[in-house]
N, C-alpha and C positions, 0 to 999 in steps of 0.2 A: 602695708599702707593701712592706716587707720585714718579715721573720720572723729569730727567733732561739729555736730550740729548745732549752727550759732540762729542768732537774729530774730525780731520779732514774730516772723510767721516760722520760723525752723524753715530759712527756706537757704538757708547759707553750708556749704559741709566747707568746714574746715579742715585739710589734707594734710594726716601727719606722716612726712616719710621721711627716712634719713639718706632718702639713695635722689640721683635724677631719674623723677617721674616722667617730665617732657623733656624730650631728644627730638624731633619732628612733629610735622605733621598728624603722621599715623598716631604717635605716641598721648599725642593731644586729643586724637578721635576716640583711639581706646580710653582715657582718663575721663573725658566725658559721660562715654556710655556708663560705664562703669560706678560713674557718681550717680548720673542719673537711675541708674539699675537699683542700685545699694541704698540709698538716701533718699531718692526723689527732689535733690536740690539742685535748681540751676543757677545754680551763684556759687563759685568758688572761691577761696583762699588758699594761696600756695604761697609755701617759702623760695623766695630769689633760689636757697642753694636745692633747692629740687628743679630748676629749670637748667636746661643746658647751657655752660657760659656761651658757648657759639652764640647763642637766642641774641647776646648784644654785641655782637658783631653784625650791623645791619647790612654789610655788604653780601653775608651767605645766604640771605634770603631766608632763614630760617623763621625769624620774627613774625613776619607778615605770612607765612604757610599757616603756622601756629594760629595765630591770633586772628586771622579768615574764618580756620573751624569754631571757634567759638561764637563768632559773629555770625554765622552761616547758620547754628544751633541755637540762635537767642541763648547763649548762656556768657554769664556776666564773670571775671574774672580780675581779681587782685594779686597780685604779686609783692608780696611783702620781702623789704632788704632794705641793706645799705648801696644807693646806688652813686654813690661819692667817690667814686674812685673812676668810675669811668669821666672820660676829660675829652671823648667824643661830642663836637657838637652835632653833627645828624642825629645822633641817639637822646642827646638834651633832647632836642627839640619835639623828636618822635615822644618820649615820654613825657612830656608838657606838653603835647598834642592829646596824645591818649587820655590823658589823665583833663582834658576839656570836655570827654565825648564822655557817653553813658555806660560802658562797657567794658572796656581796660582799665586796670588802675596800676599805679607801681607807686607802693607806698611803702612809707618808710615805720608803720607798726602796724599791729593787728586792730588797734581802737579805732585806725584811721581808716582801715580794709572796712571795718564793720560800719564808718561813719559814711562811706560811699557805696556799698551793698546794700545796707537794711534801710533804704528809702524806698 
């Protein structure tokens, strides 16, 4: 896992991996510290394919484990994909909820991650 430090204050790491970084809860608490350790950044950018596909399946509860520890951390997080394939409406709805508040984002490129972090 590598790191790219974006945004006006360098206050964004952007997570490069080719594996899933987050699988749970835990996986999310270690991915934190871990940013914050190495970067000192609490704003993330992560790719959809580094997140567990379970994460949208909102009936396994993984989502909201996940997405607790960052909000429990003040650390702020984008998730960049293509999210056009899922045809769940709880999940619409949950990511057009998220993506109202200040904290989650699930976007659809990295211009738009950096357009809703670096405020």
């Amino acid at each position: 896992m590598e790191y790219k430090i974006l945004g006006k204050k360098n206050d964004i790491a952007l997570i490069i991996a080719d594996e899933i970084i987050i699988e749970d809860a835990q996986s999310a608490l270690d991915l934190i510290a871990t940013v914050q350790y190495e970067t000192d950044c609490d704003k993330l950018i992560v790719c959809k394919s580094c997140v567990t596909e379970d994460f949208f399946v909102l009936s396994t509860g993984i989502a909201g484990e996940i997405l607790q520890k960052f909000i429990n951390y003040h650390k702020k997080i984008a998730i960049v994909g293509d999210y056009s394939k899922y045809t769940s409406k709880p999940l619409k709805d949950f990511i057009y909820e998220s993506n109202k508040g200040n904290s989650i984002y699930f976007v659809n490129s990295l211009e738009e991650a950096l357009l809703k972090l670096d405020s």
